[in-house]
C-alpha distance (Angstrom), angle and dihedral (degrees) to the residues before:
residue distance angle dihedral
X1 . . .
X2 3.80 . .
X3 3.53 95.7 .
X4 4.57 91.6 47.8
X5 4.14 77.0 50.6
X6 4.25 97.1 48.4
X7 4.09 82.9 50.3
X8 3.68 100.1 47.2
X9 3.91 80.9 42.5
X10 4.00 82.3 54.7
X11 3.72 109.1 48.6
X12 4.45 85.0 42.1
X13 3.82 82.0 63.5
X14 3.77 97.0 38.6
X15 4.54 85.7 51.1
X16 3.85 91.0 46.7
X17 4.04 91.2 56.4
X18 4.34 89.6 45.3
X19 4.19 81.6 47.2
X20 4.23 94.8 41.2
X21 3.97 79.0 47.3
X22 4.05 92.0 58.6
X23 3.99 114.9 98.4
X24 3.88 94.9 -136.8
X25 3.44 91.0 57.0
X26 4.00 92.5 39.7
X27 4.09 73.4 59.8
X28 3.36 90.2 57.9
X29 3.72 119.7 79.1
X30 3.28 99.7 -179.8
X31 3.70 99.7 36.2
X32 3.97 84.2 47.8
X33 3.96 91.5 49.8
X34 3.77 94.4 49.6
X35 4.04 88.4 50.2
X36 3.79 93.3 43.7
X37 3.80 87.9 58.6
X38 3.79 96.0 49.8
X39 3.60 88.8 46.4
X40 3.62 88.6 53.9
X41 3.63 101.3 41.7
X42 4.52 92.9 56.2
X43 4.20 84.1 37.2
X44 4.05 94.8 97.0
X45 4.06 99.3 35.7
X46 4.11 83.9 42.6
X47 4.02 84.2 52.5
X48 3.81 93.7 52.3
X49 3.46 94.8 45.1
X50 3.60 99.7 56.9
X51 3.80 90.9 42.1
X52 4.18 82.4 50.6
X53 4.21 87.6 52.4
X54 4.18 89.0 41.6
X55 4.09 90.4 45.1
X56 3.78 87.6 43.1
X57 3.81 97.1 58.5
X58 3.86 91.2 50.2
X59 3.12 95.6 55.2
X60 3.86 88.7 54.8
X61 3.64 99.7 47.2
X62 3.89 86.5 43.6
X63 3.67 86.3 53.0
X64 3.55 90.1 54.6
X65 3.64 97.1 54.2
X66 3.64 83.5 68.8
X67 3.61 94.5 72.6
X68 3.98 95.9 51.8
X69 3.98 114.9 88.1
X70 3.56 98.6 -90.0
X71 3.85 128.5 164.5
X72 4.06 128.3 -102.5
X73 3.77 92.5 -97.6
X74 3.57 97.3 33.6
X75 4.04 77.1 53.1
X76 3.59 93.3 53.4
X77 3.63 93.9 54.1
X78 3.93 111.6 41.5
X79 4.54 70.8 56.7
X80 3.30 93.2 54.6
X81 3.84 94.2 46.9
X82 4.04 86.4 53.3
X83 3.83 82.3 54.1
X84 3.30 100.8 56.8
X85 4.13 92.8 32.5
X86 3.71 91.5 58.6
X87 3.63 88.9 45.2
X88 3.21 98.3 59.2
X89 3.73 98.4 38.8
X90 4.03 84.2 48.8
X91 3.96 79.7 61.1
X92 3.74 99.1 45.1
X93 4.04 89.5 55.6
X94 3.32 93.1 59.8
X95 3.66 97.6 50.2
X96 3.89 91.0 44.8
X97 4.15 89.4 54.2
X98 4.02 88.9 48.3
X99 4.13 85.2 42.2
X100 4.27 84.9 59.4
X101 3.73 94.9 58.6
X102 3.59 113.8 106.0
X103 3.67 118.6 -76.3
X104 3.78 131.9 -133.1
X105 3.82 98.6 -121.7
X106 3.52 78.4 -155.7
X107 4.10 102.5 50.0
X108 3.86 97.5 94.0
X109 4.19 95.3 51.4
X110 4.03 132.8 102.8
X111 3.27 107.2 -104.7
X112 4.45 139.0 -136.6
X113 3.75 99.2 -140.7
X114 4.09 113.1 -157.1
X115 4.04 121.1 -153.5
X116 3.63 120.8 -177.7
X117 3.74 127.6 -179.4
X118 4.30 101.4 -132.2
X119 3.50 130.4 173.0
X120 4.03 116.0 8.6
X121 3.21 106.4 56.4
X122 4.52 107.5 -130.0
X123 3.20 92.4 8.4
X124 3.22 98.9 51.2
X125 3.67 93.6 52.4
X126 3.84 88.2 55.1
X127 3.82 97.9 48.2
X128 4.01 77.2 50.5
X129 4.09 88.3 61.4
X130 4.07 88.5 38.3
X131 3.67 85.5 59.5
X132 4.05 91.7 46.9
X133 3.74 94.3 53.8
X134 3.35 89.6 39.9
X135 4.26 92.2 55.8
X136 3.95 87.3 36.1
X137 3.82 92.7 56.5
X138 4.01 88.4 41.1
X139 3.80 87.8 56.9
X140 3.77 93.1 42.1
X141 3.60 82.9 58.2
X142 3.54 99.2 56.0
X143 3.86 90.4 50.0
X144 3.90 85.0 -109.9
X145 3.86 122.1 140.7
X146 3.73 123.8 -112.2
X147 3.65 120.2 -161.9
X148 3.86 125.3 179.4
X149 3.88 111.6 -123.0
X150 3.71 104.3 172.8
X151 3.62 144.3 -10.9
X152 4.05 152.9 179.5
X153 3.33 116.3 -165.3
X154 3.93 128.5 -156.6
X155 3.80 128.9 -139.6
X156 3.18 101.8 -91.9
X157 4.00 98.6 44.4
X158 3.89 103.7 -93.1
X159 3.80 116.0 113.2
X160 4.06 131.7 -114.8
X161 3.40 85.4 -164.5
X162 4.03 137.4 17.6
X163 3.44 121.9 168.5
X164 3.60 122.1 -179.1
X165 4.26 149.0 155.8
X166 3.29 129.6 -118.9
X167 4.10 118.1 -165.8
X168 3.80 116.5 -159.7
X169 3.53 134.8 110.9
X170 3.54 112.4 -103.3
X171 3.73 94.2 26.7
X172 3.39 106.6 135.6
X173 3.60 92.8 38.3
X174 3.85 77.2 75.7
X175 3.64 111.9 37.6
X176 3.53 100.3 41.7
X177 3.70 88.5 86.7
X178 3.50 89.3 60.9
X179 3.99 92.4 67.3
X180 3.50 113.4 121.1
X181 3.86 146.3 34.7
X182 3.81 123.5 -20.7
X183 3.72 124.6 -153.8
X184 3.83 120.9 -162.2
X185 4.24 117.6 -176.7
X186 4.04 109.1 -161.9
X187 3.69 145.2 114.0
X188 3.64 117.5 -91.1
X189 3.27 123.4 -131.1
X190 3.65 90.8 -116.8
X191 3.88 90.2 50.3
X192 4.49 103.1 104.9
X193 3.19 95.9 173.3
X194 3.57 91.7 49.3
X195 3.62 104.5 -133.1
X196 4.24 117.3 161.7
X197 3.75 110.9 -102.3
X198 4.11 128.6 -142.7
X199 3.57 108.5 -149.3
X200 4.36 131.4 160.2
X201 3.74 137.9 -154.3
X202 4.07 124.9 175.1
X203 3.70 130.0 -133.6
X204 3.66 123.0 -145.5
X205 3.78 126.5 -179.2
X206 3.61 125.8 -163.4
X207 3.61 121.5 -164.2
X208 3.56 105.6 -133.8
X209 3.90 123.7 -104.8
X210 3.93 130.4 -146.3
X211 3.91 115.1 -138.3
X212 3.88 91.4 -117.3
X213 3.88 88.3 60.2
X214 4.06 98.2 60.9
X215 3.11 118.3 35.9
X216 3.76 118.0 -147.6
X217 3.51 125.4 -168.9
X218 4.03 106.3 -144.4
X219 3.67 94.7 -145.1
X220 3.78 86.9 64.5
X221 3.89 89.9 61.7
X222 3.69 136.5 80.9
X223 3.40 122.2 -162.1
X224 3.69 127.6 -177.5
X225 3.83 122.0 -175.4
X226 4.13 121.9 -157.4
X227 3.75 142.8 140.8
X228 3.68 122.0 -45.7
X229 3.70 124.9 -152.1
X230 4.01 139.8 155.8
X231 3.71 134.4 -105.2
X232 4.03 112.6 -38.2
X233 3.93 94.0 9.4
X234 3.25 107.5 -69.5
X235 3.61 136.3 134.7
X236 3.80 92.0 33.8
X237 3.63 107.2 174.7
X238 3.71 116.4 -137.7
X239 3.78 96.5 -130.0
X240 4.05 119.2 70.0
X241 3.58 93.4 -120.0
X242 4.31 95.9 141.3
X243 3.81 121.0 102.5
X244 3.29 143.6 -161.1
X245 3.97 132.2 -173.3
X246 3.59 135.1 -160.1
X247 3.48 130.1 -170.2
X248 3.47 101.2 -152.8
X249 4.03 100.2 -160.5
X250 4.01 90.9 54.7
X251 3.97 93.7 25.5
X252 3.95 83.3 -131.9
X253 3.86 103.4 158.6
X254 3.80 117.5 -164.2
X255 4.09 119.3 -167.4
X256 3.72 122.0 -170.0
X257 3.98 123.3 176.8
X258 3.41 109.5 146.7
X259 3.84 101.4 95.7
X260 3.45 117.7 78.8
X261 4.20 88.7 -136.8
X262 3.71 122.2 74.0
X263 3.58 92.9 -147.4
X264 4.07 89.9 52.7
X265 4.07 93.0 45.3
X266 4.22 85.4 50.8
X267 3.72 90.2 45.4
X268 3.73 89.0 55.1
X269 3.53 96.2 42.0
X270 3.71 92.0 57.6
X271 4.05 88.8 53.2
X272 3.68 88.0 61.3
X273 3.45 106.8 40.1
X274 4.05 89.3 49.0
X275 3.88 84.3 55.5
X276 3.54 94.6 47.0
X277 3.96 91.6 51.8
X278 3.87 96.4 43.4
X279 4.18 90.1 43.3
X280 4.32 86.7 42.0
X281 4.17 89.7 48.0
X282 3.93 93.8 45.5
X283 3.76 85.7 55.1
X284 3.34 92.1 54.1
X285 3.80 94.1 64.5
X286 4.01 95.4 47.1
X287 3.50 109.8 76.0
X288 3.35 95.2 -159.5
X289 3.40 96.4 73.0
X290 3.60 112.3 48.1
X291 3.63 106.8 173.2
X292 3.54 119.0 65.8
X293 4.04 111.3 -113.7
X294 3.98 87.2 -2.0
X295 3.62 95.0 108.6
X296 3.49 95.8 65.9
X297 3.32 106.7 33.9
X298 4.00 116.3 28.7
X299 3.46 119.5 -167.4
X300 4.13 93.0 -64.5
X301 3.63 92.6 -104.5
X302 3.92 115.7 163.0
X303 3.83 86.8 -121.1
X304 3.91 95.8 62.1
X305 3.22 108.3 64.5
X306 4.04 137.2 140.2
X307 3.87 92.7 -165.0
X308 3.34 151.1 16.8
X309 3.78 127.9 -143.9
X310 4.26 106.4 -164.9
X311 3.45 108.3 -169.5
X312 3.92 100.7 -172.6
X313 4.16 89.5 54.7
X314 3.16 96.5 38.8
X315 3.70 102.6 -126.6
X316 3.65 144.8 124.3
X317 4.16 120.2 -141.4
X318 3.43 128.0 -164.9
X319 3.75 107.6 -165.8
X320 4.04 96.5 -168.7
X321 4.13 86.1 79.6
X322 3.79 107.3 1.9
X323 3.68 105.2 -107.4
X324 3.79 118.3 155.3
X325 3.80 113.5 -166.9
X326 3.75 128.4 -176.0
X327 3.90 138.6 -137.9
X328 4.29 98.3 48.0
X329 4.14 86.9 -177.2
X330 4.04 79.4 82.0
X331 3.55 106.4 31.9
X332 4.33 83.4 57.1
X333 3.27 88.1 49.2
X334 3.42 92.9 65.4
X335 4.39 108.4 -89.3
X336 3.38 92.2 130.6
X337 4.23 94.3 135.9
X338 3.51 90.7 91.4
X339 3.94 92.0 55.1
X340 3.18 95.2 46.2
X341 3.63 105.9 41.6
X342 4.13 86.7 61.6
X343 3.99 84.2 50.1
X344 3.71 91.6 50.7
X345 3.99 95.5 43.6
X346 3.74 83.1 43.1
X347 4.03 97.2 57.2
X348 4.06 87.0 32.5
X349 4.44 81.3 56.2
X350 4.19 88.4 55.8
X351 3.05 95.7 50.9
X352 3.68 101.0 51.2
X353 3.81 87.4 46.6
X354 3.44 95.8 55.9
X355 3.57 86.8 40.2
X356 4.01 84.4 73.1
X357 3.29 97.6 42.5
């Protein structure tokens, strides 16, 4: 069964690259896009097939060589070749089942990262900066770009707000995990008396969106341009170069003043607000998730968290599979593989249980 499925999987991918080859469709950015993406998503399972079929076939014709007159050591050798060929093919089986899961459509795209400051007031707003660094050093890490989109600062330099790309293939495959609300247990800085604190901030990640895949008609926006400036009114730049979008059929509004250039700011607006309609229209069609955005957020309660980050024991908790790992200096500074590997292997577990079901 798997194997009929890796083969269908193979001549699909072999019919998109004959169809990507076509001039009309080479005509056709959008068409051409939407192929390119396929192509790309069946590209590593397609790989490990064909590397399956090629290790497959040596085996057999090593097999073989067992039946010719050979001598004991030449013997011992074509064996050990099996060995290591069935090893390896052993290997390749397993990755092909995990590579048949379903796929995140989305798991290969940049993605508009979302960090607000929740429940806690200050503190809040700087665990909400903690968690930025944290993401931007994560990303760094990974060799993917991080580029500010949007901000609000708070007095004492944490963030309400942060919003903010990151462009990499195989970002969101990453940072979805990281949807949700975050709980962080310390003493402020502010705190004399010294007393542990409980404060929330919530993660959303946006896969990003091309302009061919939403289409927005510009007489359904408003846009209004002024001056931008940081927290208590400074730094306000002499030139209008701020903007803010609404989409008036969703009532979606989209700020960006970070960029010194109007033109820039409006650009990034536009990234976000396509995300926001394409992420608020696929929640539409899941019925488990009824609000749009609410899923992955919540309201920032205390109560609704996915982790916990305890800064007088030292230890990080994810509460979505009850791991507890130790030394959070290095998971803020942006280790979070080892996390989110268990997460992965945890989701990838699911679905091959319910697989046999």
């Amino acid at each position: 069964m798997m194997w009929d499925k890796l083969e269908q999987i193979n001549k699909h991918y072999q019919e998109l690259e004959e169809k990507i080859a076509l001039p009309e469709v080479a005509s056709d950015r959008k068409e051409l896009e939407k192929l390119a993406r396929e192509r790309a998503s069946l590209e590593e399972v397609v790989t490990m097939y064909r590397r399956h079929e090629a290790l497959f076939r040596t085996l057999e014709e090593t097999r073989a060589m067992l039946k010719e007159g050979l001598d004991e050591e030449m013997r011992a050798l074509v064996k050990q070749e099996i060995e290591s060929l069935e090893s390896q093919l052993e290997e390749l089986e397993q990755e092909l089942k995990l590579s048949l899961l379903p796929k995140d459509e989305n798991d290969e795209r940049n993605i508009i990262v979302e960090v607000r400051s929740g429940t806690g007031g200050e503190e809040a707003a700087l665990f909400a900066a903690d968690l930025f660094r944290m993401y931007s050093r994560y990303a760094q890490s990974k060799g993917w770009d991080v580029d500010i989109m949007n901000t609000s600062e708070s007095g004492a330099g944490g963030f309400k707000e942060v919003i903010f790309e990151v462009k990499g293939r195989g970002a969101f495959s990453r940072f979805k995990f990281e949807r949700g609300v975050h709980r962080v247990q310390r003493v402020p800085t502010t705190e004399a008396s010294g007393r542990i604190h409980t404060s929330t901030a919530t993660v959303a990640v946006l896969p990003e969106v091309e302009d061919v895949e939403v289409d927005i008609d510009p007489g359904d926006l408003r846009i209004d341009i002024y001056h931008s400036g940081g927290a208590g009114g400074q730094n306000v730049n002499k030139v209008a170069t701020a903007v803010r979008i609404t989409h008036l059929p969703s009532g979606i509004v989209v700020a960006c003043q970070d960029e010194r250039s109007q033109l820039r700011n409006r650009m990034k607006a536009m990234a976000v607000l396509r995300a926001r309609i394409m992420d608020m229209e696929r929640r539409k069609q899941e019925e488990a998730q009824v609000k749009e955005r609410q899923s992955q957020v919540g309201t920032g309660e205390r109560a609704e968290k996915i982790r916990t980050y305890n800064f007088p024991q030292d230890r990080v908790t994810d509460h979505r599979i009850g791991v507890t790992m130790h030394n959070l200096p290095r998971i803020l500074a942006g280790e979070l593989d080892p996390l989110i590997d268990i997460l992965a292997t945890s989701e990838q577990t699911k679905q091959l249980e319910a697989q046999l079901v």
